[in-house]
ChimeraX commands (.cxc) that place a marker at each C-alpha (Angstrom):
marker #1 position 0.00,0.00,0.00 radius 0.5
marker #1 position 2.92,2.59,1.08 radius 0.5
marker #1 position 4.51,2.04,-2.40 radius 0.5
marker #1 position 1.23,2.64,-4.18 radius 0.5
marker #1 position 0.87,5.90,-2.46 radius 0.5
marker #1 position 4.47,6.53,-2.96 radius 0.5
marker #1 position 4.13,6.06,-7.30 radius 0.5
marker #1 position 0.70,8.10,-6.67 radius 0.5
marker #1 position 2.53,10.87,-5.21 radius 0.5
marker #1 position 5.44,11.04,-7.35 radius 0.5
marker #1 position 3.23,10.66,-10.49 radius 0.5
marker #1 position 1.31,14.22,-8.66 radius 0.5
marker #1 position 4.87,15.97,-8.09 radius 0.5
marker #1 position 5.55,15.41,-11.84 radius 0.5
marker #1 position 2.85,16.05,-13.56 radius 0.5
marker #1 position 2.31,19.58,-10.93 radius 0.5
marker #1 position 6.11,20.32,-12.13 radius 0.5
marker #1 position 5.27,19.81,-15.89 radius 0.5
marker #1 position 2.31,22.19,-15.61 radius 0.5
marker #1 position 4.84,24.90,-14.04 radius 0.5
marker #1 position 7.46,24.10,-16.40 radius 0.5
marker #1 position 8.41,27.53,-18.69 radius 0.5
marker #1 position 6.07,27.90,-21.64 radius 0.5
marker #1 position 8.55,28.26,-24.60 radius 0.5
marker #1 position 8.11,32.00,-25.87 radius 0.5
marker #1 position 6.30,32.98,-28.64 radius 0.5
marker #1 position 8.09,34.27,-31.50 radius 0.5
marker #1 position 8.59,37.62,-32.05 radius 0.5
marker #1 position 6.40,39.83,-34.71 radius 0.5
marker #1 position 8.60,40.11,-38.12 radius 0.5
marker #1 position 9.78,43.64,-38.98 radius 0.5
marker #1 position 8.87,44.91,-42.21 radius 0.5
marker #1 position 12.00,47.56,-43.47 radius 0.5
marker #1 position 11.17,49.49,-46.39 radius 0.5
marker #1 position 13.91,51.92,-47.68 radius 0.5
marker #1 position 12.34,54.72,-49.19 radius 0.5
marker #1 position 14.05,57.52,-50.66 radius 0.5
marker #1 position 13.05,59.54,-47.98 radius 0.5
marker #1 position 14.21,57.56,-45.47 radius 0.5
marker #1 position 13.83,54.24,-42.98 radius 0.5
marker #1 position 10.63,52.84,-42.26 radius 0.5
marker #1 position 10.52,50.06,-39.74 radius 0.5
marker #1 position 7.03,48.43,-39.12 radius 0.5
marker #1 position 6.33,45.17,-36.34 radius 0.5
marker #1 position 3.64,43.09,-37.75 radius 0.5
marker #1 position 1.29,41.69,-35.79 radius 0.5
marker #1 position 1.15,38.06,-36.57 radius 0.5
marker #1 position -0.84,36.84,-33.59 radius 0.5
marker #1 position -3.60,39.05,-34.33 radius 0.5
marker #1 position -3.69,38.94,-38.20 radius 0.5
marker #1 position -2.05,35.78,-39.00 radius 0.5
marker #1 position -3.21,35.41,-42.62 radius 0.5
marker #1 position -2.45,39.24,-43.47 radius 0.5
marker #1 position 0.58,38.81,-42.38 radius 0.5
marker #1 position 1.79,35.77,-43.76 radius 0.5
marker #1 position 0.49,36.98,-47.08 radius 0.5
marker #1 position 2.87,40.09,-46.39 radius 0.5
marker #1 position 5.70,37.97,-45.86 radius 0.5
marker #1 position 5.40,35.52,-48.58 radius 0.5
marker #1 position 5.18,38.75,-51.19 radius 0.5
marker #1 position 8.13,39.91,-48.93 radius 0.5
marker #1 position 10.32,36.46,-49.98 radius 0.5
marker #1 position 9.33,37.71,-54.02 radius 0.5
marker #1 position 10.36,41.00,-53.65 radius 0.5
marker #1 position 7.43,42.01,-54.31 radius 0.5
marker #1 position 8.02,45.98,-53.04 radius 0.5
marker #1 position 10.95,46.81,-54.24 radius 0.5
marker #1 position 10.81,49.39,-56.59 radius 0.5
marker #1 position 7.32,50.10,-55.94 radius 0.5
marker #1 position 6.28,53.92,-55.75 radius 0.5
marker #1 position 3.89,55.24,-52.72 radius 0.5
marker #1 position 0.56,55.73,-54.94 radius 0.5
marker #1 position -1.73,57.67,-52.67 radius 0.5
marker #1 position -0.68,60.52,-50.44 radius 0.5
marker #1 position -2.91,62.08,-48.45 radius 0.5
marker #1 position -2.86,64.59,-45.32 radius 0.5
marker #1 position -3.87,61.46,-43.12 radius 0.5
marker #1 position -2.01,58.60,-44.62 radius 0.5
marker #1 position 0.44,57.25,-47.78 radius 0.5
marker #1 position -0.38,54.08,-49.53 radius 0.5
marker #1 position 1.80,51.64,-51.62 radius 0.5
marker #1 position 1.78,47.96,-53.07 radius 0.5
marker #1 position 0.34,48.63,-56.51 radius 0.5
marker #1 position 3.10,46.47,-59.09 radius 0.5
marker #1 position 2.03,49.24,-62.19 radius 0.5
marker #1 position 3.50,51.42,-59.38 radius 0.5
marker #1 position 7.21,50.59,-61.19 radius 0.5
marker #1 position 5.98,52.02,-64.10 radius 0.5
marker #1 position 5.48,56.14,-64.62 radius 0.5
marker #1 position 3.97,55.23,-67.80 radius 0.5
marker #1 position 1.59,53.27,-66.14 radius 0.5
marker #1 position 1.03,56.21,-63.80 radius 0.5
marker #1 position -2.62,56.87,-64.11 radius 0.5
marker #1 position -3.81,52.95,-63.17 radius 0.5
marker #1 position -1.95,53.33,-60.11 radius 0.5
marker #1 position -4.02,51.97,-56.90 radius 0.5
marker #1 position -5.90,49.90,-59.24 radius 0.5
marker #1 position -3.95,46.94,-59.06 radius 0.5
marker #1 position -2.38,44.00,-56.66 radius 0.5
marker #1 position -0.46,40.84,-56.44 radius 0.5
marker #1 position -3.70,39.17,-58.16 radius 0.5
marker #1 position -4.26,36.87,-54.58 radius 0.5
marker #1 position -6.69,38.41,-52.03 radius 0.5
marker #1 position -6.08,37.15,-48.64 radius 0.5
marker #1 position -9.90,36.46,-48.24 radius 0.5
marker #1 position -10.00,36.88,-44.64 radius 0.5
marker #1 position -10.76,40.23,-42.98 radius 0.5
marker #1 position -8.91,39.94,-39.62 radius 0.5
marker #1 position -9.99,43.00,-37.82 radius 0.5
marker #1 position -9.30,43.54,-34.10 radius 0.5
marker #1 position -10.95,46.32,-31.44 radius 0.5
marker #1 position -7.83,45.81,-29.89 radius 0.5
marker #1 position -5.75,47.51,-33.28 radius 0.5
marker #1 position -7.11,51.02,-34.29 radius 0.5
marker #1 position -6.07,53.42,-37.06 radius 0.5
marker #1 position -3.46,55.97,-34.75 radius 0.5
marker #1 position -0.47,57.43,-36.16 radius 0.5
marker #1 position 1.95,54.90,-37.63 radius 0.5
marker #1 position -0.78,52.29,-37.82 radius 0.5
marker #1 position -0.33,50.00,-40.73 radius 0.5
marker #1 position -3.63,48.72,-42.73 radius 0.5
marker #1 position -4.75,46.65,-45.60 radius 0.5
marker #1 position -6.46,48.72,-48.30 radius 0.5
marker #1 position -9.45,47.74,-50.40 radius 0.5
marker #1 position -12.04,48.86,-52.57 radius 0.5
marker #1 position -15.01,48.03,-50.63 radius 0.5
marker #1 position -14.86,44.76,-49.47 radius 0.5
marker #1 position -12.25,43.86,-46.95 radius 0.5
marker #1 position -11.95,40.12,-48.28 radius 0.5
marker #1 position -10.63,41.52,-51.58 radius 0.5
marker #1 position -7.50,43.31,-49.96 radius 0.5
marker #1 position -4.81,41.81,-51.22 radius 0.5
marker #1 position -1.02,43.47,-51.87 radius 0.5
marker #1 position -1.87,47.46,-50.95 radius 0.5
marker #1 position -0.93,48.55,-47.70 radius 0.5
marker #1 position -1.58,52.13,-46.00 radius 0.5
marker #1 position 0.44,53.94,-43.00 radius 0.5
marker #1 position -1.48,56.15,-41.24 radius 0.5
marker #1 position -0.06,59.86,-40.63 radius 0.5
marker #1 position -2.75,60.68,-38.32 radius 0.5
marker #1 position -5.88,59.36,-36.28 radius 0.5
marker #1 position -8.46,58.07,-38.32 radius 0.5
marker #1 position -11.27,56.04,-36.11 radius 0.5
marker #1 position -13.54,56.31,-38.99 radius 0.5
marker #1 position -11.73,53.32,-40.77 radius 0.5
marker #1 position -11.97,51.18,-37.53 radius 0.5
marker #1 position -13.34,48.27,-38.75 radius 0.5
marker #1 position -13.79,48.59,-42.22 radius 0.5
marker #1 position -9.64,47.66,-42.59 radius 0.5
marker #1 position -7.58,45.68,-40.56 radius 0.5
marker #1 position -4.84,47.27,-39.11 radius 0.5
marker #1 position -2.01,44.68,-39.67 radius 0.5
marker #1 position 0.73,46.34,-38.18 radius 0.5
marker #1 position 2.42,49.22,-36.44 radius 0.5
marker #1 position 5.35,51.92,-37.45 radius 0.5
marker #1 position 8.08,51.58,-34.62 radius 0.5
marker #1 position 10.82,54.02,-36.50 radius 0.5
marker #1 position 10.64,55.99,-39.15 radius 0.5
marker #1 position 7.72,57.81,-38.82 radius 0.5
marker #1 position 9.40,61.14,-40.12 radius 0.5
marker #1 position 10.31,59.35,-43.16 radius 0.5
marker #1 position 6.38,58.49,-43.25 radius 0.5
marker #1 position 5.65,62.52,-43.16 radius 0.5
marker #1 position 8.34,63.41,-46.00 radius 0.5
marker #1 position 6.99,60.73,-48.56 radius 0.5
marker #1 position 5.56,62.06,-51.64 radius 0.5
marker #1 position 3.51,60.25,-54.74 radius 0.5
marker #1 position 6.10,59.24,-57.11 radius 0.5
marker #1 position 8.44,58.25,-54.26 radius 0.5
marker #1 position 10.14,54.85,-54.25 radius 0.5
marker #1 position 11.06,51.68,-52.27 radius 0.5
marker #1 position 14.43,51.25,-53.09 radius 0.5
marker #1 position 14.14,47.81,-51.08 radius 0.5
marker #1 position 12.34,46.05,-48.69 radius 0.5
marker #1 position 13.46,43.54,-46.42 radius 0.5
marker #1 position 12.32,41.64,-43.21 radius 0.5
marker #1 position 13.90,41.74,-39.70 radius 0.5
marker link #1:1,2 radius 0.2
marker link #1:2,3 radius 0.2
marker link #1:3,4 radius 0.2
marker link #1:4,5 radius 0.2
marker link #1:5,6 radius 0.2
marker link #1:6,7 radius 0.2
marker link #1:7,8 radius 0.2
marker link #1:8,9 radius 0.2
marker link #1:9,10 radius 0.2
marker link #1:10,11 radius 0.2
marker link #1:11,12 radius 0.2
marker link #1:12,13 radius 0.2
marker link #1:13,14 radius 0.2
marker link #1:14,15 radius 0.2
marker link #1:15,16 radius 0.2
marker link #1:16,17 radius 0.2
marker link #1:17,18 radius 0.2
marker link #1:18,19 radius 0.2
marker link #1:19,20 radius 0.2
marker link #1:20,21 radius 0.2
marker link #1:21,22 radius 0.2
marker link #1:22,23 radius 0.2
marker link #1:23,24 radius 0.2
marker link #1:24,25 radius 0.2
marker link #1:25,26 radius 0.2
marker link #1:26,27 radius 0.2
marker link #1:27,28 radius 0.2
marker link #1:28,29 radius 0.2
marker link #1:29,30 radius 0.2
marker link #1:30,31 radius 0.2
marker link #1:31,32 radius 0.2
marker link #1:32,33 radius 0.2
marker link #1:33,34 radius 0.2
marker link #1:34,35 radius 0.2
marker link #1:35,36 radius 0.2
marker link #1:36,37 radius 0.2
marker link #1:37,38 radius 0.2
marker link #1:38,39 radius 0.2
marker link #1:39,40 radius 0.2
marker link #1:40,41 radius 0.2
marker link #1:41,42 radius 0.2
marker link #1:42,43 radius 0.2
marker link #1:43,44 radius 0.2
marker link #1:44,45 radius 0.2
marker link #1:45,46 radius 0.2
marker link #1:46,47 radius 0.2
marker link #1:47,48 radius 0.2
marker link #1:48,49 radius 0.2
marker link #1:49,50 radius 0.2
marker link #1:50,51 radius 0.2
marker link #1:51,52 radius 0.2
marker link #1:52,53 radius 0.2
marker link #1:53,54 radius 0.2
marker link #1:54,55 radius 0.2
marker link #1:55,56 radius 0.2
marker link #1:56,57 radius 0.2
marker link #1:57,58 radius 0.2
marker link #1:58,59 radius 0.2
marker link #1:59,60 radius 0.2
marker link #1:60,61 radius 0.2
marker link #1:61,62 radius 0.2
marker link #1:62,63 radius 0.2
marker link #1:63,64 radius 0.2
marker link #1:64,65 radius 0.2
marker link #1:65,66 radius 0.2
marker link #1:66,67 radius 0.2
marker link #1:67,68 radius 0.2
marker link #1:68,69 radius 0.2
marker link #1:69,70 radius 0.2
marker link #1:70,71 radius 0.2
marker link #1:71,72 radius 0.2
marker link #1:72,73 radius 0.2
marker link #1:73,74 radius 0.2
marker link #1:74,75 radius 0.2
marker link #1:75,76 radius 0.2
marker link #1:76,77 radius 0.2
marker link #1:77,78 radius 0.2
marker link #1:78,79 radius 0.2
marker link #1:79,80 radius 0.2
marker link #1:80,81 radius 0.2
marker link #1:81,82 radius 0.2
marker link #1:82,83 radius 0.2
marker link #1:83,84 radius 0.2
marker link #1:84,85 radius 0.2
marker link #1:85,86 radius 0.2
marker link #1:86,87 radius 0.2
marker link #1:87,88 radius 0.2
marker link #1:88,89 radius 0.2
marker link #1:89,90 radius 0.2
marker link #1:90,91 radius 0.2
marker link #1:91,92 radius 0.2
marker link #1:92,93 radius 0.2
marker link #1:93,94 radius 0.2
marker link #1:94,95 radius 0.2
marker link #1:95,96 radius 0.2
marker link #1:96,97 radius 0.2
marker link #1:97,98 radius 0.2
marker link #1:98,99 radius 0.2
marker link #1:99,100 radius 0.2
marker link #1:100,101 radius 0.2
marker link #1:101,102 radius 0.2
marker link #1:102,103 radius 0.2
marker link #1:103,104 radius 0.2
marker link #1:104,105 radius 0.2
marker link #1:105,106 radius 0.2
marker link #1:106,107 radius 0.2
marker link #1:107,108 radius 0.2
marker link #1:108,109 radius 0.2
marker link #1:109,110 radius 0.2
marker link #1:110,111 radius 0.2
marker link #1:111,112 radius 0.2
marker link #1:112,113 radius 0.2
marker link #1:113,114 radius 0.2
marker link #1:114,115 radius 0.2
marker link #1:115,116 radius 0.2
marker link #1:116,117 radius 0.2
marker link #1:117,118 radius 0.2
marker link #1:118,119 radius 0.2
marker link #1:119,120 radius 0.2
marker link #1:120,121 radius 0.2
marker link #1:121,122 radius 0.2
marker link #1:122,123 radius 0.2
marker link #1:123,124 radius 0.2
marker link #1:124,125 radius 0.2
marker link #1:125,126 radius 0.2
marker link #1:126,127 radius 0.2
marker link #1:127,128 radius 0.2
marker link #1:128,129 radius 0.2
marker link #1:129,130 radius 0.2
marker link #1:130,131 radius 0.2
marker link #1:131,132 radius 0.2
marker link #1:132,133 radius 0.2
marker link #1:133,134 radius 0.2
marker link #1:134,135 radius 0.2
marker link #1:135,136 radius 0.2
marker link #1:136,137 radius 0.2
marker link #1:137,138 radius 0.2
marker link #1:138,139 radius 0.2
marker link #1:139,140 radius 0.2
marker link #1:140,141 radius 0.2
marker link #1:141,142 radius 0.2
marker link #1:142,143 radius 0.2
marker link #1:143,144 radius 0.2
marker link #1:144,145 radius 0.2
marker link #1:145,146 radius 0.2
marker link #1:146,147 radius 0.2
marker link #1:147,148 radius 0.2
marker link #1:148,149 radius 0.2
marker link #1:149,150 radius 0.2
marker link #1:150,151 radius 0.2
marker link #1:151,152 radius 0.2
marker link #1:152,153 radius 0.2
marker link #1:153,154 radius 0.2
marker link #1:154,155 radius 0.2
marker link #1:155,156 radius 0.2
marker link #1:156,157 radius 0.2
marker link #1:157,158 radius 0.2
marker link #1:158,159 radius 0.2
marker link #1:159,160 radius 0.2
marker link #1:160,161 radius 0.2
marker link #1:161,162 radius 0.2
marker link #1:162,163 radius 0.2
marker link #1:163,164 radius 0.2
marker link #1:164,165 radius 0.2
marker link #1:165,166 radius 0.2
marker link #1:166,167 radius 0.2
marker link #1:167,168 radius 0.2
marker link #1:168,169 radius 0.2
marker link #1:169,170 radius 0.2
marker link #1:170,171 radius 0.2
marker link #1:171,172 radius 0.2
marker link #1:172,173 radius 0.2
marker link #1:173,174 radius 0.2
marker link #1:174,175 radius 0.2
marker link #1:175,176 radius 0.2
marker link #1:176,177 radius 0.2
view
């Protein structure tokens, strides 16, 4: 009986110290680096919270897919890039119309990710399963796009090179951390 109670007990102890043991971390959100000609722009993704968005980021990331793109859309509130006519000035006036041709099909929107300054969203035309490739950095506030995009990532440096960026200006290359 005392070594039944003694394999009980040591069978308790273990599986007590398993459920303490250290959880391995998670991994860290990727960095997205663009190199404008204006400067530095270093965005953390937020994987946990839009996993598909940001895997679909990543995977145009492997192709190069930015590189050489120019920002499209400047506005007082936000600039806007990921168009692939973008490379093209004779192509100028179908800029924004255009993507990698794969929609992500999932709108991953979270109340706990709003559009502040430096926020980083996935642009559409109307229906947030249909964003695909176009990505927008917010210069300022804008709660009124709160879910309606999802906001897939944050600006953690470069925000002045954010400010400076005009249409016409280019990602000279883009690279993750």
């Amino acid at each position: 009986m005392r070594r039944v109670f003694s394999i009980v007990v040591a069978a308790l102890f273990g599986a007590v110290a398993l459920a303490h043991q250290a959880k391995p971390a998670a991994a860290p959100d990727p960095i997205l680096v663009l190199e404008t000609v204006k400067g530095t722009i270093e965005i953390r993704l937020f994987r946990s919270e839009a996993p598909k968005s940001v895997d679909h980021i990543l995977e145009l990331m492997k192709r190069s897919f930015y590189r050489g793109q120019r920002f499209h859309r400047v506005t007082a509130s936000l600039i806007q890039v990921g168009d692939p006519a973008s490379r093209s000035m004779a192509r100028q006036a179908y800029w924004g119309t255009g993507g990698s041709g794969t929609p992500i099909n999932a709108f991953e929107w979270s109340k706990k990710r709003t559009h502040v300054r430096g926020a980083v969203g996935l642009a559409h035309s109307g229906n947030p399963l249909a964003a695909d490739s176009q990505i927008y950095i917010m210069k300022t506030a804008s709660p009124s796009l709160d879910g309606k995009h999802a906001v897939v990532g944050q600006v953690t440096s470069g925000m002045a090179a954010v400010d400076k960026i005009a249409v016409t200006d280019e990602i000279k290359n883009a690279t993750i951390k």
